[in-house]
N, CA, C and O of each residue as an XYZ file, in Angstrom:
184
protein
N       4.854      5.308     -7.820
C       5.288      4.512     -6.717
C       6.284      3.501     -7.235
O       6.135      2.879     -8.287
N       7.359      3.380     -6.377
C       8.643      2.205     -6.574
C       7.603      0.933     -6.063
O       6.695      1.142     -5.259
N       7.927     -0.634     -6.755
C       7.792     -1.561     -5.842
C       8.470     -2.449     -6.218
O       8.687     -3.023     -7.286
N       8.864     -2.521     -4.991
C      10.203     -3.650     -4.322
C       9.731     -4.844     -5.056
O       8.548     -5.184     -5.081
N      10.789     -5.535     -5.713
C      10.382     -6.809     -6.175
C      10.550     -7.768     -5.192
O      11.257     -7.652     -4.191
N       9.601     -9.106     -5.638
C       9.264    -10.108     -4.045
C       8.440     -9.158     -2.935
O       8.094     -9.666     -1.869
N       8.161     -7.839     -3.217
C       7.485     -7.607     -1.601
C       6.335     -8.002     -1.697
O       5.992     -8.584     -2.727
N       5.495     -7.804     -0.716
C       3.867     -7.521     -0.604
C       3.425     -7.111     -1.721
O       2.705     -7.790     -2.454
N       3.798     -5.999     -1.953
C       2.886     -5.157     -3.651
C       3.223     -5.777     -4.718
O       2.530     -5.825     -5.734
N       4.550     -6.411     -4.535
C       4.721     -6.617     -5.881
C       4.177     -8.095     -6.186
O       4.160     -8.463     -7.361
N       3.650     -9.114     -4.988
C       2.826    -10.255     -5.052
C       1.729     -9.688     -4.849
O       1.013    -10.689     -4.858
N       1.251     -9.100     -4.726
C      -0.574     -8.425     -4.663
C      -0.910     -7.603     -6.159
O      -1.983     -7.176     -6.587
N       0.647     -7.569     -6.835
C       0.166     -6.894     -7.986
C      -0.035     -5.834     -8.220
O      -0.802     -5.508     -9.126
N       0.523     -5.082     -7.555
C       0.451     -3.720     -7.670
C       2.159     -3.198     -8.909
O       2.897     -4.104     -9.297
N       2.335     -2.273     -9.149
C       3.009     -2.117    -10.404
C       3.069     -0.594    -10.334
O       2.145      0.210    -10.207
N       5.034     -0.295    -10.505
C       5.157      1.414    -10.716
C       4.280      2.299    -11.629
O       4.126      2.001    -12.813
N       3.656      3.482    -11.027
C       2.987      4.102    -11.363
C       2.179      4.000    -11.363
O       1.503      4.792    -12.020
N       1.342      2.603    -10.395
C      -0.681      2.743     -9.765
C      -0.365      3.345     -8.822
O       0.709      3.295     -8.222
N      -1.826      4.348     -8.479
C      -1.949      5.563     -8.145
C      -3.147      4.776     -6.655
O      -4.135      4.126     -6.995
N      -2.842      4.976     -5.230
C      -3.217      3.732     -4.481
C      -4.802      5.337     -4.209
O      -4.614      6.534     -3.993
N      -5.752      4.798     -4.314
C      -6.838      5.662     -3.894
C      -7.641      4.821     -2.565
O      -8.443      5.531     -1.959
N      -7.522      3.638     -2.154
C      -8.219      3.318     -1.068
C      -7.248      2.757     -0.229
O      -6.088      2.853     -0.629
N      -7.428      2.242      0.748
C      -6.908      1.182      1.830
C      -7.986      0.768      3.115
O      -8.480      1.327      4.095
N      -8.032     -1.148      2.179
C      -9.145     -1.445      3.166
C     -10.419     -0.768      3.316
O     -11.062     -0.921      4.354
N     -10.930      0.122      2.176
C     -11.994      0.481      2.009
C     -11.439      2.435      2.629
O     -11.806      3.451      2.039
N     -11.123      2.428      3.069
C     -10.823      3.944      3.481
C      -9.710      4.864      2.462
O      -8.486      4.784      2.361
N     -10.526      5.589      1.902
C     -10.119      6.544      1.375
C      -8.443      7.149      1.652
O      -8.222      7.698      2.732
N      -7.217      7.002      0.545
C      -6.425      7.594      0.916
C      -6.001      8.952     -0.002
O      -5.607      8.607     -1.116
N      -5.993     10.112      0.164
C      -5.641     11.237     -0.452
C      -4.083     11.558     -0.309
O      -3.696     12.018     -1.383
N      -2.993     11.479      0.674
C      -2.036     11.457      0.733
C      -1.078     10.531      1.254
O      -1.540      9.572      1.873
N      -0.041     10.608      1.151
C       0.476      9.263      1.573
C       1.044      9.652      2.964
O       1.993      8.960      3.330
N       0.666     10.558      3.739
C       0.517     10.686      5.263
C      -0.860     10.183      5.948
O      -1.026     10.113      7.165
N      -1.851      9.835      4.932
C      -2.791      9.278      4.934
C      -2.626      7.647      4.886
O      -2.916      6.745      5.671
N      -2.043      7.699      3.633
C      -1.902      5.967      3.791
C      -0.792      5.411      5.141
O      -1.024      4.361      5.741
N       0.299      6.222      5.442
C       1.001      6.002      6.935
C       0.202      5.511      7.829
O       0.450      4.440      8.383
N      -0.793      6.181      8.073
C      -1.585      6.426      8.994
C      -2.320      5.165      9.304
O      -2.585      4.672     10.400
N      -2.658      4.652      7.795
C      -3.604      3.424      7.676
C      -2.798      1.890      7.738
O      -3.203      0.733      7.854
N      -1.678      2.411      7.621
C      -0.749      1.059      7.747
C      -0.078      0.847      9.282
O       0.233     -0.274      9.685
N       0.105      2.074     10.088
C       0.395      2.077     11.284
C      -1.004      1.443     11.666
O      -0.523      0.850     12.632
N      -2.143      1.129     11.702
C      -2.964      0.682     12.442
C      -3.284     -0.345     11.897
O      -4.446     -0.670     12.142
N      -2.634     -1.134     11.127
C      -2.467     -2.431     10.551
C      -1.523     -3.215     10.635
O      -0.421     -2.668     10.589
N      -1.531     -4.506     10.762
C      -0.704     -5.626     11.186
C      -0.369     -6.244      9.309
O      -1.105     -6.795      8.491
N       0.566     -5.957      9.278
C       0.837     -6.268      7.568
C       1.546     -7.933      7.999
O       2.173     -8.258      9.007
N       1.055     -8.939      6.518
C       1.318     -9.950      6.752
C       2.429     -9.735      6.142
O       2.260     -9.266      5.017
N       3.929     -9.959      6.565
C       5.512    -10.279      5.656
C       5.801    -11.767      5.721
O       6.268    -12.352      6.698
N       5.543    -12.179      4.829
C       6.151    -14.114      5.210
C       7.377    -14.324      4.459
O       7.954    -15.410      4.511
């Protein structure tokens, strides 16, 4: 995974090449999966 410097991930700490296995406790296997889990989430951008 790319992450944008200054974004969300890259202040939450996330870092190229972690491999994301949950969201919010729910299991993600693909990243049409994780879509899925972020469309039904209100992401904080400040």
């Amino acid at each position: 995974m790319f992450v944008q410097p200054n974004s969300p991930a890259d202040r939450a700490g996330l870092q190229q090449g972690d491999v994301l296995v949950d969201f919010n406790g729910q299991p993600v296997g693909t990243i049409d999966e994780l879509h899925k889990h972020l469309a039904c989430q209100e992401i904080d951008v400040q």
